[in-house]
N, C-alpha and C positions, 0 to 999 in steps of 0.2 A: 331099082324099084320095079314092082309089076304092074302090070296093065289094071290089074285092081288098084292099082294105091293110087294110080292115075288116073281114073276115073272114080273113087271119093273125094279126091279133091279135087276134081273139075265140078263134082256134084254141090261140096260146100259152096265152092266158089260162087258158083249160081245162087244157089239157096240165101248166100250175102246179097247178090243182087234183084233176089225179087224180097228181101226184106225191104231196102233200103228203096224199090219203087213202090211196093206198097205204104209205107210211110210218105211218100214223098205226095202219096194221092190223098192224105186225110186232108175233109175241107172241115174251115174252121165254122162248126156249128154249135147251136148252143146245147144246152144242159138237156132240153124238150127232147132232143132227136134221139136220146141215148135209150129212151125211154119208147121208143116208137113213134113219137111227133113229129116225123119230116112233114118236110111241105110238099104238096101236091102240085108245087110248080115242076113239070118236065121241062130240061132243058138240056140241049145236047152239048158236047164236048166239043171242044175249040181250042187250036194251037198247041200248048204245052200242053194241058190238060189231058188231049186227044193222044198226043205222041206218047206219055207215059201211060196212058189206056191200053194203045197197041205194044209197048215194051213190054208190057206186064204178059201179056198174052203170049205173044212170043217166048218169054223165059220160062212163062211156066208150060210151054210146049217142050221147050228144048228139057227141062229138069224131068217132066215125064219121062221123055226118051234117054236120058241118063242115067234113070234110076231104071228103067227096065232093061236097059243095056245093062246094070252092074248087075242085077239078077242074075241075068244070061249068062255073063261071068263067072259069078260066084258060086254057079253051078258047074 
């Protein structure tokens, strides 16, 4: 295999992982919020919440630099 076919599938691979933390971040709200009804309570992130906050971030840094690296490549 070449370094491109190893780096699309290092790219999916990711791509699976910031699906599956963005899913893992939906809170359960009601039918109001879908519609632009959130509440105007601010409140910060804590423990799990937080750590899947920062995963998220993190992968979608690393997928940027993946997918610009296969550019670079596939030139």
């Amino acid at each position: 295999m070449s370094l491109h076919a190893y780096v699309n599938l290092i790219e999916i691979i990711i791509a699976g992982g910031l699906i599956a933390l963005i899913l893992l971040q939906t809170k359960s709200t009601s039918l109001g919020s879908v519609f632009g009804g959130d509440s105007a309570i601010h409140r910060t992130r804590r423990g799990v919440e937080k750590t899947l906050h920062q995963a998220t971030i993190v992968l979608s840094a690393i997928f940027f630099l993946v997918a610009v690296l296969n550019v670079i490549i596939s030139v």
